[in-house]
C-alpha positions as CSV (number, residue, x, y, z in Angstrom):
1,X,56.2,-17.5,77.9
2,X,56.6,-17.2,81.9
3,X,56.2,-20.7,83.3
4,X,53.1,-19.4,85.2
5,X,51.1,-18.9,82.1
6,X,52.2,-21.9,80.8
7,X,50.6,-23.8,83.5
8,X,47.5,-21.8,83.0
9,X,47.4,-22.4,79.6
10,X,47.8,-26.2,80.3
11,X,45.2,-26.0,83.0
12,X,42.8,-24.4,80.5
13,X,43.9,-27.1,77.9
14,X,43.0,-30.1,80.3
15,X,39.3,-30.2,79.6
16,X,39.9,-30.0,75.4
17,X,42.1,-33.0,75.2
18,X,39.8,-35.2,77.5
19,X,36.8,-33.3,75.2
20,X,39.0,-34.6,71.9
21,X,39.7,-38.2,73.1
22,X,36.1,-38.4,74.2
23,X,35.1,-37.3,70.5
24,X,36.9,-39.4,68.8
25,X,36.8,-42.2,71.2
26,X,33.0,-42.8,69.4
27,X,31.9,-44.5,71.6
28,X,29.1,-44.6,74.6
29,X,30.8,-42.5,77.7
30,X,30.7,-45.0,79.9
31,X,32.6,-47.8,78.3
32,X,35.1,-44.2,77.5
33,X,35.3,-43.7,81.2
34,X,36.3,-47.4,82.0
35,X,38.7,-47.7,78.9
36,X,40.1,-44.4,80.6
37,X,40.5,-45.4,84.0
38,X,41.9,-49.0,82.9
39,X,44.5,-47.8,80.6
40,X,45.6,-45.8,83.1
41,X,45.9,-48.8,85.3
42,X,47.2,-51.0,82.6
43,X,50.5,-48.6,81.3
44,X,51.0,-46.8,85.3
45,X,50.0,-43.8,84.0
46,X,48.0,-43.6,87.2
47,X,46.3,-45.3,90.0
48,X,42.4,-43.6,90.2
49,X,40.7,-44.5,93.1
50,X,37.7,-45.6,91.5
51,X,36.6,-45.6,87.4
52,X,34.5,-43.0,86.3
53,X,31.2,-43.0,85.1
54,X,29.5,-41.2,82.1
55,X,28.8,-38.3,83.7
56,X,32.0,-37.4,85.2
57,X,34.1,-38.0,82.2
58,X,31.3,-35.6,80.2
59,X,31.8,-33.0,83.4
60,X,35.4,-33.4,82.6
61,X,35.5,-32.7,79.0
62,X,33.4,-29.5,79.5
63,X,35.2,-28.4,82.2
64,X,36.2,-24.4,82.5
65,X,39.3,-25.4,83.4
66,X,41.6,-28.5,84.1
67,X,41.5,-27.8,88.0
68,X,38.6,-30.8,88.6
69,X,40.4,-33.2,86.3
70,X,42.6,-35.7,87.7
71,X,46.0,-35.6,86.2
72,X,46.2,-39.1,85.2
73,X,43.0,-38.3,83.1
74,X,44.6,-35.8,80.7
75,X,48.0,-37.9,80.7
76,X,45.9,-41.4,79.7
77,X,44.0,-39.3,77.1
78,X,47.1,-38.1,75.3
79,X,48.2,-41.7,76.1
80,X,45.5,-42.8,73.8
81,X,45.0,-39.9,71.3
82,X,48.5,-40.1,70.4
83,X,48.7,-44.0,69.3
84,X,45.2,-43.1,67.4
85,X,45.0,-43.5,63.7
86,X,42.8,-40.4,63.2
87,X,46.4,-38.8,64.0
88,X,45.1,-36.2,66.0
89,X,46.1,-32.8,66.8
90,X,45.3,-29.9,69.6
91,X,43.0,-27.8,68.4
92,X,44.3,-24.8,70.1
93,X,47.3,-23.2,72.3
94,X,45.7,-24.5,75.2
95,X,45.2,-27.6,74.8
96,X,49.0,-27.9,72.9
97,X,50.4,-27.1,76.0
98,X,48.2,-29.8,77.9
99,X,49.5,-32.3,75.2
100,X,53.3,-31.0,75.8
101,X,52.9,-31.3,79.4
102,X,51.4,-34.7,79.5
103,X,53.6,-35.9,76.7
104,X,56.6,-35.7,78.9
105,X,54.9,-36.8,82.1
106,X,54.4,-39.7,80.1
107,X,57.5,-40.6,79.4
108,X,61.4,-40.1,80.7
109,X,63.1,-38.3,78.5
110,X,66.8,-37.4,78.8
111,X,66.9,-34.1,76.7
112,X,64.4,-31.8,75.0
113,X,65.4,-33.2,71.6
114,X,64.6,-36.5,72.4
115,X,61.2,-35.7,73.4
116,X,61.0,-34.2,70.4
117,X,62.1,-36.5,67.9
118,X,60.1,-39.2,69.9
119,X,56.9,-37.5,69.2
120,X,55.3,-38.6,66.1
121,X,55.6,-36.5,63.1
122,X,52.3,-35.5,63.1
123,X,52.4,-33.6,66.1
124,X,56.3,-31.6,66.1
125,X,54.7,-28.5,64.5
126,X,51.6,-27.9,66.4
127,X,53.9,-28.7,69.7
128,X,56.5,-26.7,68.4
129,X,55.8,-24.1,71.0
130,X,54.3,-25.6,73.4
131,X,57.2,-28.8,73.8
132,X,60.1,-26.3,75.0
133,X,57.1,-24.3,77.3
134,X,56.7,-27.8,78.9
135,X,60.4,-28.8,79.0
136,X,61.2,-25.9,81.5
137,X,58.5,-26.3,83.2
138,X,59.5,-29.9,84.1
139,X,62.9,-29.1,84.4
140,X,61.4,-26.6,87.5
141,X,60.1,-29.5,89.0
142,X,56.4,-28.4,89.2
143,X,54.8,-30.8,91.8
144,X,51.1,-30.9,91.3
């Protein structure tokens, strides 16, 4: 898949994995929003500027695209949805690439494979695609 589409695909992704974390979060959007913003804080996944509140996090999860979403958003989400019991999965090619993407700007990995076998089992086939896709794309140093 051309790198372009990829980042498309994971733009267009963005808004379903903050939509999935916020589902399965269960509970009210607010206290979502600050656990959000905090864990972000908490692991240096990000800095934001200032928590947000209910309705913003619900503007982000039903978002057209991931263009209003602050990157350390999506990357706290998959932070979260990934050490989730539920073992959750993307729901679509989108939002696998979004997962990919954040998955290794999560993390330092050395090698493809080692992203790889550090993902939980759960989640190597449905980012089977999507974890190479993601792997060039960092490798191209895409500054966003």
């Amino acid at each position: 898949m051309p790198q372009d589409d990829f980042y498309a695909k994971v733009r267009r992704g963005m808004p379903r994995l903050v939509a999935q974390w916020r589902e399965l979060g269960q509970d009210a959007p607010q206290r979502l929003a600050l656990l959000l913003a905090e864990t972000a804080r908490v692991v240096r996944i990000g800095q934001p500027e200032a928590t947000p509140d209910a309705a913003t996090l619900t503007a982000w999860s039903e978002a057209k695209s991931g263009d209003e979403i602050p990157l350390w958003a999506a990357r706290t989400a998959t932070f979260l949805l990934v050490q989730m019991p539920a073992r959750p999965q993307p729901r679509d090619g989108d939002e696998a690439c979004a997962w990919a993407y954040c998955w290794l700007r999560n993390r330092d990995f050395d090698s493809l494979e080692a992203a790889t076998s550090a993902l939980p089992a759960h989640l190597r086939e449905p980012l089977a695609d999507a974890l190479p896709a993601a792997w060039r794309d960092r490798q191209g140093l895409r500054l966003i």
